[in-house]
N, C-alpha and C positions, 0 to 999 in steps of 0.2 A: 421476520426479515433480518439480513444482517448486511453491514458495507463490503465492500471490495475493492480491494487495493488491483489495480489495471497493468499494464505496459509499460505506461508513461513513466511507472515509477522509476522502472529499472535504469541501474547507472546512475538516478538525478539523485535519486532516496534524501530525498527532502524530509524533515521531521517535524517542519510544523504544525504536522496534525497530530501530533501523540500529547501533545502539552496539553490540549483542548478534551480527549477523550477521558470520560470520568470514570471507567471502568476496566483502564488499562487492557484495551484489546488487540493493541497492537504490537506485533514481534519483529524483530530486526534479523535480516538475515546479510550476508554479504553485501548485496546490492541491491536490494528491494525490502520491502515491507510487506507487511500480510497482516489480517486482522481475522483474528481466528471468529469464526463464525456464534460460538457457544457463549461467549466473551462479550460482542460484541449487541449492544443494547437499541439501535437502530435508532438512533440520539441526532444522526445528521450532524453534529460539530463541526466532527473531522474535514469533511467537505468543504466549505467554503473556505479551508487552511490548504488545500492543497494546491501550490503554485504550478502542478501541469496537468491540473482538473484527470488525478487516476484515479481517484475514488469516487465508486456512485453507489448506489441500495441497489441491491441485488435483482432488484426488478428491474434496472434501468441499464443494466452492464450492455453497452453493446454488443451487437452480433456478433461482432468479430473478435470479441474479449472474453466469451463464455466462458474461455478454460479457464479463466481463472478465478471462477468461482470456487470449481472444487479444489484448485491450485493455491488459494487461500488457506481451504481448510485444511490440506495435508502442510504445508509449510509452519501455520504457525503450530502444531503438530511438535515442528523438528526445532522451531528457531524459540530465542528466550525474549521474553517481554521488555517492551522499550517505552519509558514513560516519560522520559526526559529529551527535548529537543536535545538534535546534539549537528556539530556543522555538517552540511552538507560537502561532497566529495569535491574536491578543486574543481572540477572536470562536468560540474554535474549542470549547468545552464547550456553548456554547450550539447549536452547529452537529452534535455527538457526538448531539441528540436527535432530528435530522433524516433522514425517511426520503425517497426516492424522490429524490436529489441528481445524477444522471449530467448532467442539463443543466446545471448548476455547471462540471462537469468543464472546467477549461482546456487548451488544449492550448500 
């Protein structure tokens, strides 16, 4: 099993769950995060770090978040590894209240 970074992230991309992860599986892209699946040791850390609850284990992804299962695993693919909290976007508490954000998604 591996985690997965959801919707919520987008726009907020909050990084307090890269500090916790010991396998560095997470990659930064524009405006979201991704945790590349191969990477990733199904450790649970990450999770209780993330302030708009996007990350779950892949067996728990909501129905209506399934793509971004395999939208993890092509992304962290393309983006470089991030291991280091770093601040979140001025903009991004206000963005943590936004639902239905995949067309955000940068690539």
């Amino acid at each position: 099993m591996t985690h997965v970074v959801t919707e919520s992230c987008i726009r907020c991309k909050y990084t307090d769950c890269v500090d916790v992860c010991p396998v560095d599986a997470f990659c930064e892209g524009p405006n979201m995060l991704a945790i590349a699946p191969d990477i990733c040791i199904d450790c649970a850390l990450c999770v209780a770090e993330c302030p708009v609850l996007a990350i779950f284990e892949e067996s728990d992804v909501p129905a209506a978040q399934l793509a971004f299962t395999p939208l993890n695993a092509e992304l962290a693919t393309k983006w470089p590894v991030i291991s280091r909290t770093k601040l979140p976007p001025a903009d991004a508490d206000e963005w943590a209240k936004v639902e239905h954000k995949l067309h955000f998604l940068e690539r």
